[in-house]
Residue, then its C-alpha position, 0 to 999 in steps of 0.5 A: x127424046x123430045x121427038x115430035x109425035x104426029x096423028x094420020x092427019x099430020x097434025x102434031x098430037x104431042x112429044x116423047x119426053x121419055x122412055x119407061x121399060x118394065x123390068x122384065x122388059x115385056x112392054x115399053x112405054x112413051x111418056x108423051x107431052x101435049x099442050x102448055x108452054x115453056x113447061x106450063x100447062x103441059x100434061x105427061x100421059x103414057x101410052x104403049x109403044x106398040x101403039x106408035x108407028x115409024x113411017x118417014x122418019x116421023x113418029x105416028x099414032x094412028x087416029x090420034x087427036x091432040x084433044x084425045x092425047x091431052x084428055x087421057x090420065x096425067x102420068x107422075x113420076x114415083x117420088 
């Protein structure tokens, strides 16, 4: 976790934060963090980890923007 997350661009678009596996293990999510400051102002979105690509040692995704990360529905945590 806390892996920087990169667009095409090579502009930095966000950071895993976590890992969610279904429980029959049929699709994985990243729970991404983009914006905010020592935790303020942060939005926590998931997306697919099939989205995600590993080139160099650097964790993609394809045609992202920061701004399209950032609008994307907040994630929660279950109480």
């Amino acid at each position: 976790m806390g892996m920087d997350v990169y667009n095409d661009a090579n502009e930095k678009v966000g950071v895993i934060e976590d890992i969610i596996v279904t429980p029959d293990k049929a699709m994985s999510y990243a729970v991404v963090s983009t914006g905010g400051y020592l935790g303020m102002g942060k939005n926590d979105v998931v997306i697919p980890v099939n989205h995600f690509k590993i080139t160099n040692k650097r964790i993609l995704l394809p045609g992202a923007t920061k701004e399209a990360v950032k609008a994307m529905p907040p994630f929660k945590y279950a109480d």
